[in-house]
VMD Tcl script that draws the C-alpha trace (Angstrom):
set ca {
  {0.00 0.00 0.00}
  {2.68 2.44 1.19}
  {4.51 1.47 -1.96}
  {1.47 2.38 -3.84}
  {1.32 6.04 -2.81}
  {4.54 6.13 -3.41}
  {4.66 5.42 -6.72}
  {1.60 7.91 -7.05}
  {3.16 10.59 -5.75}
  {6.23 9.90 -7.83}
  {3.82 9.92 -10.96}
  {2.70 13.26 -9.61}
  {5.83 14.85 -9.20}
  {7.08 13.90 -13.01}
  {3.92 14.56 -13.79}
  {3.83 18.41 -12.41}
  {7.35 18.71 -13.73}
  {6.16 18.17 -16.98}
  {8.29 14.72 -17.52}
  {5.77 12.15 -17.78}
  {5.34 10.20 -21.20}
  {2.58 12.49 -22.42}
  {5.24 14.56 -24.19}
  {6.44 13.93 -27.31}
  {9.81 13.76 -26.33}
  {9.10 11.50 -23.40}
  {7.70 8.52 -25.70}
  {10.41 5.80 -27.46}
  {10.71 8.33 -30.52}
  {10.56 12.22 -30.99}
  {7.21 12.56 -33.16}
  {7.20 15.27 -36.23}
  {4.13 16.36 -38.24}
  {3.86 16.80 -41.53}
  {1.13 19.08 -42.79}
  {1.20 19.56 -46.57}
  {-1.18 18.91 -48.98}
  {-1.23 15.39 -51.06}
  {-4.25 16.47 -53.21}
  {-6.27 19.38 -54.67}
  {-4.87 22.09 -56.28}
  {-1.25 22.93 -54.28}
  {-0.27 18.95 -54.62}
  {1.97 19.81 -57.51}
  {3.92 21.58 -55.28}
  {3.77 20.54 -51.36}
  {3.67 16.93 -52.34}
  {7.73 16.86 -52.26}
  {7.89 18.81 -49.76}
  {6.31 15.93 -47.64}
  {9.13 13.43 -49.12}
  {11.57 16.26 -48.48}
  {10.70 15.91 -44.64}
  {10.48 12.06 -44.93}
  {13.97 12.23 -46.42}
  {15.66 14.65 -43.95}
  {14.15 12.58 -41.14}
  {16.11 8.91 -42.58}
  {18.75 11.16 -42.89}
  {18.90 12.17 -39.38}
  {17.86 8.80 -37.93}
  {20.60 7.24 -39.46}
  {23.09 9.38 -37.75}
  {21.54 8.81 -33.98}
  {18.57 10.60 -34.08}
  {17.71 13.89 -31.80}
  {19.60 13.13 -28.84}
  {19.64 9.19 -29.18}
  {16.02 9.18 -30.30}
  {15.11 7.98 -33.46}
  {11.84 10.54 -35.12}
  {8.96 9.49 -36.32}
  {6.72 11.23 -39.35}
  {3.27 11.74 -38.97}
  {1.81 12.75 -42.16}
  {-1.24 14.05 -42.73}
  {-3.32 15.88 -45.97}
  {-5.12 18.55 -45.64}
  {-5.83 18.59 -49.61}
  {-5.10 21.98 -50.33}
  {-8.53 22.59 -48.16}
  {-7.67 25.82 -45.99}
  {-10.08 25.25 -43.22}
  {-8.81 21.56 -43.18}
  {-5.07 22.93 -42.09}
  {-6.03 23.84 -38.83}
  {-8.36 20.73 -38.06}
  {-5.36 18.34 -38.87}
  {-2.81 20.71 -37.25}
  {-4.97 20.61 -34.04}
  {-4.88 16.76 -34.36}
  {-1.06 16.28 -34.74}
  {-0.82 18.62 -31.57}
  {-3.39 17.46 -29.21}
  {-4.13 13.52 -30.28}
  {-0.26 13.06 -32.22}
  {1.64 14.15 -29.55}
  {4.07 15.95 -32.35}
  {7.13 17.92 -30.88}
  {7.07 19.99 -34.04}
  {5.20 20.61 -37.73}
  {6.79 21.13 -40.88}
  {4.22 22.22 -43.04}
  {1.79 24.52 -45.52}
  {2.79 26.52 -48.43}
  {0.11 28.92 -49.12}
  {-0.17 31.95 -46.67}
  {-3.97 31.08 -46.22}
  {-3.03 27.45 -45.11}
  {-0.71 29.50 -42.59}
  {-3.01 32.00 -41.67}
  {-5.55 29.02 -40.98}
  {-3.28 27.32 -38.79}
  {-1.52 30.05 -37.05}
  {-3.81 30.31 -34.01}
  {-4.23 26.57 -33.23}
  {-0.19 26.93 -33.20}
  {-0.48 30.16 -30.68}
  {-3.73 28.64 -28.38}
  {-1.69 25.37 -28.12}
  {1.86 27.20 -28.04}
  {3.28 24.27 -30.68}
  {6.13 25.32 -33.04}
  {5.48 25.53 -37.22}
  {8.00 25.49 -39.86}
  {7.27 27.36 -42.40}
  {9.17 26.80 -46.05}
  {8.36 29.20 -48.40}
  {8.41 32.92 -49.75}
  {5.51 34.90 -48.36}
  {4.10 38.99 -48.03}
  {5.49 39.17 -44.44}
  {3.16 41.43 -42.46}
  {3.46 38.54 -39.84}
  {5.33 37.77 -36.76}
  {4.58 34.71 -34.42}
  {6.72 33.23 -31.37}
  {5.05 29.94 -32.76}
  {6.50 29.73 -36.39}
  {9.75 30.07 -37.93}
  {9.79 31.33 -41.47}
  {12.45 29.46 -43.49}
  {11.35 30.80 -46.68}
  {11.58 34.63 -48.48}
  {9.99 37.78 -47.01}
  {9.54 40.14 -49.58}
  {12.72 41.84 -49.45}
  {14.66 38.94 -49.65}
  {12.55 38.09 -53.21}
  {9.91 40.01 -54.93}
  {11.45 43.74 -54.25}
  {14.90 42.50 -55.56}
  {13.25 40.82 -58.58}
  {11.54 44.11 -59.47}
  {14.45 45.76 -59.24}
  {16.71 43.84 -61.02}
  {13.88 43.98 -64.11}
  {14.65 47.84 -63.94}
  {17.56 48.05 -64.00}
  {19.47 47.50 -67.43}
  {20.57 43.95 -66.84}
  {17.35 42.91 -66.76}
  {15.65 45.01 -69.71}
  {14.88 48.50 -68.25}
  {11.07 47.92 -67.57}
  {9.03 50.49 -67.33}
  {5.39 48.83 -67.13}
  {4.32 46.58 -65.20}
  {1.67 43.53 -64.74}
  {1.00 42.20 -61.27}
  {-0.76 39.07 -61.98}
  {-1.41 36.65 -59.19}
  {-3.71 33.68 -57.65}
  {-6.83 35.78 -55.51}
  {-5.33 34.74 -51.84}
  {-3.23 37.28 -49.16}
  {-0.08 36.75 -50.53}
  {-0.25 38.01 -54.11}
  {-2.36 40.73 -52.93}
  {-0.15 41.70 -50.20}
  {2.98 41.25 -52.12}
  {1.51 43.18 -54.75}
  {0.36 45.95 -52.17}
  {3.73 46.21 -50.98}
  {5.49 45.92 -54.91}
  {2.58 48.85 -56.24}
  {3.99 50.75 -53.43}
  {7.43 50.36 -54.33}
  {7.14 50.76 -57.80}
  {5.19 54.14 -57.23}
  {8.42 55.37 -54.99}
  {10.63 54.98 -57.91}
  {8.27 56.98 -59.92}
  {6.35 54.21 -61.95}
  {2.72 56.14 -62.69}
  {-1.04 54.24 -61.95}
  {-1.62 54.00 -65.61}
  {1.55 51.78 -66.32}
  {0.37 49.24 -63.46}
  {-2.03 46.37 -64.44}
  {-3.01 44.27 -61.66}
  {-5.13 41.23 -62.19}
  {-5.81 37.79 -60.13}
  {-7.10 34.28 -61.03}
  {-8.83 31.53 -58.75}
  {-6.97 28.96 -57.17}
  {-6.73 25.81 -59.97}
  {-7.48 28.39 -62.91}
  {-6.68 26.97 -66.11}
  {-7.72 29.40 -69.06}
  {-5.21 31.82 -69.11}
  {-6.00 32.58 -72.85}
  {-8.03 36.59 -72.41}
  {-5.34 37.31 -70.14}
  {-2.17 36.81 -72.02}
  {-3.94 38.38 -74.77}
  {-4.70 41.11 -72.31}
  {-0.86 41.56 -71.22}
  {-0.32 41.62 -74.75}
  {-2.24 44.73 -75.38}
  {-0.83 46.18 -72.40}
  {2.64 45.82 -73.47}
  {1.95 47.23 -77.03}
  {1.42 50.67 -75.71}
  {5.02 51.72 -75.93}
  {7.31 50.90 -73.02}
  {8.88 47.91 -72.50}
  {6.90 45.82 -69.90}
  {7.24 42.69 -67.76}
  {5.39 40.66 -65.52}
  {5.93 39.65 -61.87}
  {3.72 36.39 -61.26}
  {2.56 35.56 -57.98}
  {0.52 32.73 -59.74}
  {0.91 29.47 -57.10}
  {-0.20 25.46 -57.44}
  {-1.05 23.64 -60.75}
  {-2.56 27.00 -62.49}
  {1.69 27.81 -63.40}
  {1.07 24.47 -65.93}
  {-1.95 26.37 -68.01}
  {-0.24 29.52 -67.59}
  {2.83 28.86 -69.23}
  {1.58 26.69 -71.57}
  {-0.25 29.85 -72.70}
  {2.59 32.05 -72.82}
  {4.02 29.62 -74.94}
  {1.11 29.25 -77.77}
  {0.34 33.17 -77.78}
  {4.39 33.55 -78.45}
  {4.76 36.08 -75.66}
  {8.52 35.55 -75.49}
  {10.94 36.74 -72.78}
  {12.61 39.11 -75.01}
  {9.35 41.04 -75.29}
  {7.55 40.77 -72.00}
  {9.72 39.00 -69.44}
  {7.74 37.28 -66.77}
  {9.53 36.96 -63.39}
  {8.12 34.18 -61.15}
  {7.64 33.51 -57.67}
  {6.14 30.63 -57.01}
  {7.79 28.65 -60.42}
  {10.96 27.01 -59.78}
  {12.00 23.04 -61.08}
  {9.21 21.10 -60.01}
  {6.41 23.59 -61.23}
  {8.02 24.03 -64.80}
  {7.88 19.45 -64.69}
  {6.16 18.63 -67.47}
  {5.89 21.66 -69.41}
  {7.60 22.43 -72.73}
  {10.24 25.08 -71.56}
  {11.86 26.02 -74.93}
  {9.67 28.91 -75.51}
  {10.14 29.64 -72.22}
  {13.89 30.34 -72.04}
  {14.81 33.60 -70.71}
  {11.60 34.17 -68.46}
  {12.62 34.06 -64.92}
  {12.31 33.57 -61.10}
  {13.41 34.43 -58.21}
  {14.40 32.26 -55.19}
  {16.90 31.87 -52.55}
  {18.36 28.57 -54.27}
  {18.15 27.13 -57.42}
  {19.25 23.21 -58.16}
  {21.33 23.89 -61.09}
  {23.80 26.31 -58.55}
  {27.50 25.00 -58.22}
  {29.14 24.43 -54.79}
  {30.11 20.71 -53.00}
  {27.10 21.21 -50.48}
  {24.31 21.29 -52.98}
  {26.15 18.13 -55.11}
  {25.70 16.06 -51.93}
  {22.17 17.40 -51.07}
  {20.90 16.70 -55.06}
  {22.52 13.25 -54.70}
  {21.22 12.58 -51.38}
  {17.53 13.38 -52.74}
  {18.19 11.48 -56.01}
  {19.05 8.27 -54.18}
  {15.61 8.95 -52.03}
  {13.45 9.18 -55.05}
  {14.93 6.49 -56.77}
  {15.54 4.01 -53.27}
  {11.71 4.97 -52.51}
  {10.29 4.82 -56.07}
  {8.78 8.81 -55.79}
  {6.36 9.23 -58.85}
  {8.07 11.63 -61.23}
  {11.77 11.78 -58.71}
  {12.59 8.37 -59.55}
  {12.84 9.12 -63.22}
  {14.00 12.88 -63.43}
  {14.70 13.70 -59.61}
  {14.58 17.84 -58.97}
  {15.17 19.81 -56.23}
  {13.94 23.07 -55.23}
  {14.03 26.52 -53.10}
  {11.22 25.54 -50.48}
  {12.89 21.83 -50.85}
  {16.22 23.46 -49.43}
  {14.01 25.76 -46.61}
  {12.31 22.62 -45.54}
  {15.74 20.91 -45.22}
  {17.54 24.22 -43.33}
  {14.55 23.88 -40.84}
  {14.69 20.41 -39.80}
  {18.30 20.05 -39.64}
  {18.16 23.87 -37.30}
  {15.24 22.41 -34.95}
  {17.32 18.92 -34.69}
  {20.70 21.24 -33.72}
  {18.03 23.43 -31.44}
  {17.07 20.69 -29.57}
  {19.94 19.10 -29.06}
  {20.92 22.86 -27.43}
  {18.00 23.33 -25.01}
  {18.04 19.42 -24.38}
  {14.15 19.14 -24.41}
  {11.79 20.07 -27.33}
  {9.76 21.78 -24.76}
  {8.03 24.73 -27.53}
  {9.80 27.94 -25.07}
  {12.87 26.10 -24.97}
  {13.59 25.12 -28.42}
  {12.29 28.55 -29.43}
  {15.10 30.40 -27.32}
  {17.22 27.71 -28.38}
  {16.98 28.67 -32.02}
  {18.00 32.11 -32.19}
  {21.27 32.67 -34.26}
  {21.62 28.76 -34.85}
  {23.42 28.54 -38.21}
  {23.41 25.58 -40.96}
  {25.35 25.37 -44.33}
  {22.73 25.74 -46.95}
  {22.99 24.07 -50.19}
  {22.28 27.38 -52.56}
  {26.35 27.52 -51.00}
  {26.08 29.75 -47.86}
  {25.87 29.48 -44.36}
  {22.23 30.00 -43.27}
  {21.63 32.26 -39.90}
  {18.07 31.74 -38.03}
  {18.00 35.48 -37.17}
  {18.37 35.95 -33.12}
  {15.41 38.00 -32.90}
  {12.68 37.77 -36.04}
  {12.22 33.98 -36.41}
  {13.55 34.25 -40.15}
  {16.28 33.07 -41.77}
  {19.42 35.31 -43.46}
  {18.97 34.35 -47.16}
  {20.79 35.43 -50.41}
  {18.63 36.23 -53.36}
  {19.09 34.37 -57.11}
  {17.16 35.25 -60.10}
  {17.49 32.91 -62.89}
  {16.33 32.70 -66.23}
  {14.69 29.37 -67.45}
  {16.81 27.11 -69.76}
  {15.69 25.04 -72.50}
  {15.99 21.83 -69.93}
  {13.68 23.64 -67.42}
  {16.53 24.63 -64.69}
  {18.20 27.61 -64.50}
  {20.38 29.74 -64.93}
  {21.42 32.35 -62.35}
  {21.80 35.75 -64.09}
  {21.95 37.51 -60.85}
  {22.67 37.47 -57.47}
  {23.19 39.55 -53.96}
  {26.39 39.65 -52.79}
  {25.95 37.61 -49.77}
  {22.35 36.79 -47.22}
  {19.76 39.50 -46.65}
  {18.37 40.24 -43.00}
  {14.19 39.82 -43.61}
  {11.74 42.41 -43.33}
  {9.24 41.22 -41.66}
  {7.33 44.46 -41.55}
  {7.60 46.32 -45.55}
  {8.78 49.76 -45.30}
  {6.50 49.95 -48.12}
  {3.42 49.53 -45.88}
  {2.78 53.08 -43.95}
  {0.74 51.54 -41.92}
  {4.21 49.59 -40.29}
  {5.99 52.48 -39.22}
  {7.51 51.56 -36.04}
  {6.83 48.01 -35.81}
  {9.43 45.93 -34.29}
  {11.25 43.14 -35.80}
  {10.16 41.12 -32.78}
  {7.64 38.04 -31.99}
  {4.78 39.34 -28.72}
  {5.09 37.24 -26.46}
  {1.66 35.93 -25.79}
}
mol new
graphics top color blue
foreach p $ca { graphics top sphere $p radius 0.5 }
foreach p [lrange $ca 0 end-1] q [lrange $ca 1 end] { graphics top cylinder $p $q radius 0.2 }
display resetview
């Protein structure tokens, strides 16, 4: 009997101290979520981002683990349904037990989730370019802010490298982040004296396949005298009929360049890219770049598709920029962890800041120690004939993020800093 309450009271104690096997840490393996969509419209591009995690975690297993525990992947697919996010991010957290989520791509998928991350205070890792104009304690934001992609991309297409543009089409999918990228871009463009009537702006459903009036709109545009491009914020399976289009109507980069950014390797899959060449995107890494980290990190991914038989990988395997953020993030949380010896959300968070990893576009990648993003150079390259490309331009080393656009009046005096909540 005494031995009884003892034991109770023992179960207590670990219990209050937050210890007992509840936690995902406290179980046999460290359990990760993995919330991207398999289906629907954004499958083209999340699905291998899902395999990218899968990979990663092998990759980590194989060398020990997260301090001497192996992790386990719990995938889920929220079919590119926005409400569905947060119902299956709830369920990782609360009845998966996760330590941690890699997951989403489009900012409404984040925006869904973002306050079953905060209510539950669980930690999301976030792998792609987005408008900023967001700052959680829950997620860190291993993809672009908009000065580390879009405002560089516009400026490189005005200056005379890049053709000396002086119109401009905004054409994206109808979501927050075209429209706030845009927001932030129309603002830009009207500080370095670009006029109203020399900025088309138009938007497109999500899984919008007739891009036929519209090219034949940009078309028109572009005939009125000044040399014009485009800066697509198009996302998911729509960049197939898009291009396609550009293609058939002959709209050629050497008239109207489009710049891209949401396009990179695994998009352009598929499509014919020869009357393509010389339209471009920006990213923070592109496969075809040349340095001994990014040989071993196409290999390692190559032998994954092939080893695991990945539909399309196996055959032709790609990599690609939120590919690389989704690696950077994993590997960061694994090294944070190991740091705060816990993945306890507060401690993993402080744990984080300034943690550094070398990066396979061929730098070494800093998880700023204050706004939850990471330092990230900026590449624009031009599509080749193949459908990779090459980089016509570059920064000379990472960019700090802007969370908050300078662009954005409404920002003035906002601080680079997660509230604590």
């Amino acid at each position: 009997m005494l031995r009884r309450h003892a034991l109770s009271a023992l179960g207590a104690a670990f219990a209050a101290s937050g210890l007992l096997a509840t936690s995902a840490y406290a179980q046999d393996t460290i359990k990760v979520g993995v919330l991207h969509s398999l289906s629907g419209t954004m499958a083209i591009s999340e699905t291998v981002l899902k395999d990218t995690v899968l990979m990663t975690i092998d990759e980590i297993n194989a060398k020990g683990g997260v301090m001497g525990k192996k992790l386990e992947a719990v995938v889920v697919d929220p079919a590119s349904n926005w409400p569905l996010f947060a119902e299956k991010a709830r369920q990782l957290i609360t009845k998966d037990k996760v330590a941690v989520v890699f997951g989403c791509w489009t900012s409404v998928s984040r925006k869904s989730v973002l306050p079953v991350f905060e209510e539950l205070n669980s930690l999301l890792f976030y792998p792609v370019q987005y408008e900023g104009e967001e700052l959680s304690k829950n997620v860190f934001y291993t993809g672009a802010a908009p000065n580390q992609q879009a405002i560089p991309a516009v400026e490189y297409l005005m200056s005379k490298d890049g053709g000396s543009a002086k119109r401009w089409v905004l054409l994206g999918t109808d979501y927050v982040y075209p429209r706030t990228t845009n927001k932030i871009l129309r603002a830009f463009l009207k500080s370095k004296g670009v006029a109203e009537a020399d900025i088309m702006e138009e938007y497109t459903p999500f899984g919008h396949s007739d891009y036929q009036s519209i090219i034949a709109k940009i078309k028109k545009f572009a005939s009125e005298g000044k040399k014009t491009a485009v800066v697509s914020t198009i996302n998911g399976d729509s960049n197939v009929p898009f291009y396609k289009e550009l293609g058939n109507q002959g709209l050629k980069a050497t008239d109207v360049p489009v710049v891209a950014f949401s396009v990179g390797e695994e998009e352009l899959r598929g499509v014919d890219t020869k009357p393509l060449v010389g339209h471009l995107a920006a990213w923070n890494y592109f496969m075809s770049v040349k340095n001994p980290t990014n040989t071993a990190f196409v290999k390692t991914w190559s032998d994954y598709a092939k080893a695991k038989g990945i539909a399309g990988h196996k055959d032709k395997p790609l990599t690609n920029d939120p590919m690389e953020a989704t690696y950077i993030g994993i590997h960061m949380w694994k090294q944070a962890v190991e740091k705060a010896k816990s993945t306890d959300t507060d401690k993993v968070i402080a744990a984080m800041a300034g943690q550094t990893f070398p990066a396979p576009g061929g730098f070494m990648s800093t998880m700023d120690k204050e706004n939850h993003h990471l330092h990230k150079p900026v590449f624009i390259g031009e599509v080749k004939a193949d459908g990779q490309f090459n980089v016509v331009w570059k920064t000379k080393g990472p960019v700090v993020a802007d969370p908050w656009s300078d662009f954005i009046a409404e920002n003035k005096g906002k601080k680079n800093i997660p509230e604590k909540k």
